[in-house]
PASEBA-1860 file (N, C-alpha, C; in nm, 3 decimals):
! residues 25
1> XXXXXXXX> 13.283/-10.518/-10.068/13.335/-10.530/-10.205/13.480/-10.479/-10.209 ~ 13.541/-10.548/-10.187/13.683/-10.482/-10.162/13.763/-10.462/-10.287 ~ 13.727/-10.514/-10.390/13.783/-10.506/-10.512/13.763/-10.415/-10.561 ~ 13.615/-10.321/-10.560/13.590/-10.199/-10.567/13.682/-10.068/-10.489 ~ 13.694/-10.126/-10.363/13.747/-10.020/-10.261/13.914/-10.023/-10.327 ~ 13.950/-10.115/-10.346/14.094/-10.097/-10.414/14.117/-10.014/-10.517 ~ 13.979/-10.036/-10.563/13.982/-9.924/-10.784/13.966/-9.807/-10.691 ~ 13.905/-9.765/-10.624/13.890/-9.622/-10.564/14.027/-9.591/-10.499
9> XXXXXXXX> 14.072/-9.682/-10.408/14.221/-9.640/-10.398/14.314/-9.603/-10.445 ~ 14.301/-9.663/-10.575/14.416/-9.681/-10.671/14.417/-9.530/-10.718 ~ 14.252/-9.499/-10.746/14.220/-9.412/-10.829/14.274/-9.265/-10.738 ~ 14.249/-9.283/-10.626/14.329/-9.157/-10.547/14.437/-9.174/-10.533 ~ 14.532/-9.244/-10.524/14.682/-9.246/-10.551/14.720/-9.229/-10.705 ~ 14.680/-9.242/-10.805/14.717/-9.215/-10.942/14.642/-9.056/-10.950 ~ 14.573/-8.971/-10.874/14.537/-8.859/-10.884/14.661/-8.773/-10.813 ~ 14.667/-8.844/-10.653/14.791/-8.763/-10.607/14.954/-8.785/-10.664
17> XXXXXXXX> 14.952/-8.900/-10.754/15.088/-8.883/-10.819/15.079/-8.781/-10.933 ~ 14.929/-8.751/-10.998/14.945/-8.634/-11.116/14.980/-8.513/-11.076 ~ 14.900/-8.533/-10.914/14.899/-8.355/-10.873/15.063/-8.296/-10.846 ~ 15.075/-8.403/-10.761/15.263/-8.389/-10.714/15.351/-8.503/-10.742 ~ 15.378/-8.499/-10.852/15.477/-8.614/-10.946/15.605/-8.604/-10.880 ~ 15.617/-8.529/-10.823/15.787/-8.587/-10.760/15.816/-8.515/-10.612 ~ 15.706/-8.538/-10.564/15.705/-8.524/-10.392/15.762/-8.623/-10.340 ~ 15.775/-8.758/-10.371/15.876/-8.888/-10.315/16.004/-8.869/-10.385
25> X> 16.017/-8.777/-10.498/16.182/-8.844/-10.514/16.247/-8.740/-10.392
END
């Protein structure tokens, strides 16, 4: 179900941008 595995991805990258919002700039 890869469409699933993407929402879970997504969902841990929109967690690690809350935790550290400006570790890439």
């Amino acid at each position: 179900k890869p469409n699933e595995y993407a929402t879970m991805v997504e969902r841990c990258n929109n967690l690690g941008v809350e935790i550290r919002p400006n570790q890439n700039l």
